[in-house]
C-alpha positions in Angstrom: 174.0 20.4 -73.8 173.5 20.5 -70.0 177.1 20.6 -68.1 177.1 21.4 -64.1 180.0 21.3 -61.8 179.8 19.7 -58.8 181.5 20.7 -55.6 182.6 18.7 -52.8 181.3 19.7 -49.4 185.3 20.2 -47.8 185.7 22.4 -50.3 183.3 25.3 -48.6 184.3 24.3 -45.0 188.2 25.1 -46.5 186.8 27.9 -48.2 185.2 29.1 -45.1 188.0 28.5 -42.4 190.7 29.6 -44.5 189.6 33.0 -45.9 189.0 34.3 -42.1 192.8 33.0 -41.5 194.6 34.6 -44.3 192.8 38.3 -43.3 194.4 37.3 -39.5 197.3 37.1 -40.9 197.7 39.7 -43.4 196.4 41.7 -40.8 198.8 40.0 -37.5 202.1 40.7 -40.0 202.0 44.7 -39.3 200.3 44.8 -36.1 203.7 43.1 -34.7 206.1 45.0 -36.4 204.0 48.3 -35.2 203.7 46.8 -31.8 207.7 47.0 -31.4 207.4 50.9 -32.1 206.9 53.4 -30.0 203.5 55.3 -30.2 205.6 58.8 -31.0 207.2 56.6 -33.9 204.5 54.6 -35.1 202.5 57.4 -35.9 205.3 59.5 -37.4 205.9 56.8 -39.3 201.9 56.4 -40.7 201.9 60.2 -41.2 205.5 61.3 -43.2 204.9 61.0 -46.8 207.2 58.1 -48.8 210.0 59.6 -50.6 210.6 59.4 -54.7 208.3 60.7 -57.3 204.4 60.2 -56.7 
């Protein structure tokens, strides 16, 4: 029994163009919200361990 899939060609150009767009954003999200810090705070804030139990 020979069974293949076939995939369409949108599908890699959606593949291709949307991976690159959802690592911009994941990556756009924290930039802004560190880019409303101050450098004194945003690296106090990166360096002060999270409190509860770890």
């Amino acid at each position: 029994m020979n069974v293949t899939a076939s995939v369409s060609s949108w599908v890699y150009v959606v593949a291709a163009l949307g991976m690159p767009a959802v690592v911009v954003l994941a990556a756009l999200i924290p930039a802004l919200r560190s880019h409303r810090l101050s450098a004194a705070r945003a690296i106090s804030a990166g360096s002060v361990p999270s409190g509860g139990r770890g």
